[in-house]
N, C-alpha and C positions, 0 to 999 in steps of 0.2 A: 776428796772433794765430793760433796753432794749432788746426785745430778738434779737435775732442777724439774717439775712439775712441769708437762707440756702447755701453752699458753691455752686458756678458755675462751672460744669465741663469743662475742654479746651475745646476749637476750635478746630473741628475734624482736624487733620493735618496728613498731609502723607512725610516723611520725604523723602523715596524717588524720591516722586514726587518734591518738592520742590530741590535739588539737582542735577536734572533731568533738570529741567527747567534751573539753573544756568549754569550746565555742557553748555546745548543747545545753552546758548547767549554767552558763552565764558567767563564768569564773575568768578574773584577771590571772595572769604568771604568776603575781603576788601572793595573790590569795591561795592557789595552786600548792606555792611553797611553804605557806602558812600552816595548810591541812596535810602534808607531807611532815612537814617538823609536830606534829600532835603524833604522829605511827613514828618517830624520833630519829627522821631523816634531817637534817636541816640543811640548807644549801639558799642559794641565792634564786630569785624569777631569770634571773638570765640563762641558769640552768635549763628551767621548762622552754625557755625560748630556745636555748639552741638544738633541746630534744624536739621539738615539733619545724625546727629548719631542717634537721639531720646531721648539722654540724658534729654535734658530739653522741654518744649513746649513753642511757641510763646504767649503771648498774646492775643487778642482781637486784642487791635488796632496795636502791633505788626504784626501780622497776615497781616493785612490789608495795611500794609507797606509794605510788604514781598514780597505781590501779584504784589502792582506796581511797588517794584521795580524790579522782575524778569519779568514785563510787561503780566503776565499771569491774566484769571478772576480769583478770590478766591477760587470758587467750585473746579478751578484742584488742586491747592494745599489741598483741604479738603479728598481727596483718599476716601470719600464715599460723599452718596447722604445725601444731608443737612436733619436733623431730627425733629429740633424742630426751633420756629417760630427764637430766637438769631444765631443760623447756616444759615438761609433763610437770614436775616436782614446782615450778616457779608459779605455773599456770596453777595448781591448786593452795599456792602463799605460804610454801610448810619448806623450812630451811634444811641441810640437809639429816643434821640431828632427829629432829622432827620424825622426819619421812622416817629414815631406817627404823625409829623407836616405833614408828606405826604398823613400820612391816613384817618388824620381828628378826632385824639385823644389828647388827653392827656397827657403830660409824664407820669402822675401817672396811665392812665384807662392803657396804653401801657404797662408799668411797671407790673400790675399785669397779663395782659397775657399772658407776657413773662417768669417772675418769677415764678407766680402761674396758670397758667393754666387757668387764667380764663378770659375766652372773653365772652364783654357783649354788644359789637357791632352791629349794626342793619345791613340790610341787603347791603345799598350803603358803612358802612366800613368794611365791608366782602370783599367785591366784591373788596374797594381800597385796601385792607390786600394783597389780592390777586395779584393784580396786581403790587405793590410796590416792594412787595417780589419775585415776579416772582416764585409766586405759581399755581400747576394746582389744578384743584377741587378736585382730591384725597387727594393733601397735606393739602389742606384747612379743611377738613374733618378730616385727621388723626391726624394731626400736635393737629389741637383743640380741639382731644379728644373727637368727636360725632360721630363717626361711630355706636355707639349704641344707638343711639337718631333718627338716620337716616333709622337705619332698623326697629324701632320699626314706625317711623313713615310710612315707606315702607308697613308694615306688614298691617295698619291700611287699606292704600290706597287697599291692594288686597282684604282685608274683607269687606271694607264700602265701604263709601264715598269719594274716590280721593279728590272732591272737595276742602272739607273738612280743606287737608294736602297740600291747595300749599303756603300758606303762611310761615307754618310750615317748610317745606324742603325748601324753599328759604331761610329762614334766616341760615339755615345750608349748601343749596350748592348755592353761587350766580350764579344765575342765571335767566332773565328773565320770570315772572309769565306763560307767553303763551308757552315759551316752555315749564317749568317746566309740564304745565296741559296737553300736547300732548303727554310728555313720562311718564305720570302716568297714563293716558289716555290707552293707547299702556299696559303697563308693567299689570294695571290690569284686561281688555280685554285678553293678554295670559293668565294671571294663572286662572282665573274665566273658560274658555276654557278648561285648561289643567285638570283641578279640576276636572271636570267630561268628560275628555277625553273618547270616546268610550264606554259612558253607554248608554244603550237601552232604558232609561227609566223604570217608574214605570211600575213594572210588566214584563217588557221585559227580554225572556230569550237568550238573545244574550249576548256569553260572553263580560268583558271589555275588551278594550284593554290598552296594558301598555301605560301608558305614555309619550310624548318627552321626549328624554332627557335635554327640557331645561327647564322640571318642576323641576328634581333634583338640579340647579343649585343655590347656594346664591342667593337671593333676590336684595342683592346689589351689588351683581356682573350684575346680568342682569340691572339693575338699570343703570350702568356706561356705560353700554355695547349700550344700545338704545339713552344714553346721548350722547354717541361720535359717533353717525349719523345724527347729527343736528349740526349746525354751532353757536359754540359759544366765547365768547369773550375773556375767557380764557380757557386754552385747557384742556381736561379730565384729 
């Protein structure tokens, strides 16, 4: 017996916004569904009516009709910020075929880290993930589910050896090995500082003094924070 494909939640859709957008061009439902059947959706005005009530949700490729034919990009009809890599992919109108042949995958490697969560990508189809999608490095991080691979790896660099972690943190934020080494460089330089901020040394009875406040600060907060004062090719 086959096990079955877990269900896909809708395409974030904002019903207002979508309605909003019609209202704005001056367009009847009809005509809506008109310009929707020219991108070779065809359906009935009662469709767009019940998308701008909430009654029912758009499809995928429905959706993507929607968008052109109210001449708007995707994202504004999505009323939130896209969350996983199938909302990125829908938001730039590229199916999933598409994407992977852009990224330089698979349909099937694509398939699973869309479905499953699991990217096994090197670090040039990071980088094209990125940029196909019109992801920043934070979504690229969140979206794939390593934010905790990234601080662990973070953590390493303020204890050891930088070195060590730039291969490592590039395959999880693309980005260039020379920067990646200047802001691991930089980020553990502070905290090794911070660490023994105002001690007097052994023996010394000078009290410490408290710490900056940017030793309390997440690790990978500062992390993104020294990343977005270097010029890179995709934005923080």
């Amino acid at each position: 017996m086959r096990s079955r494909k877990p269900s896909v939640p809708p395409v974030p859709f904002s019903p207002t916004a979508a309605r909003a957008h019609r209202a704005g061009l001056g367009l009847t439902p009809h005509q809506v569904a008109e310009g929707m059947a020219a991108h070779g959706v065809r359906l009935l005005p009662a469709h767009v009516i019940g998308w701008e009530t909430g009654e029912i949700r758009p499809s995928e490729e429905e959706f993507i009709a929607l968008a052109r034919a109210l001449w708007c990009p995707p994202a504004q009809l999505m009323g939130a910020r896209p969350g996983c890599l199938r909302d990125f992919r829908v938001a730039r109108e590229l199916g999933r075929d598409e994407a992977a042949r852009r990224i330089g995958l698979s349909p099937r490697v694509y398939d699973l880290a869309e479905d499953a969560g699991r990217w096994t990508g090197d670090e040039d189809q990071t980088y094209a993930l990125a940029q196909v999608l019109g992801m920043t490095l934070r979504d690229v991080v969140a979206v794939l589910g390593r934010g905790e691979e990234l601080d662990q790896r973070l953590r390493r660099c303020v204890d050891g050896r930088w070195q060590a972690q730039v291969k490592a943190v590039g395959r999880i934020v693309p980005v260039p090995g020379e920067l990646l080494a200047a802001v691991l460089t930089d980020l553990q330089n502070e905290y090794q500082v911070t660490a023994h901020w105002g001690s007097g040394g052994w023996g010394s009875s000078a009290p410490a003094q408290p710490e900056p406040p940017r030793r309390s600060r997440p690790l990978g907060e500062r992390f993104w924070e020294l990343l977005s004062l270097r010029p890179t090719d995709i934005p923080v």
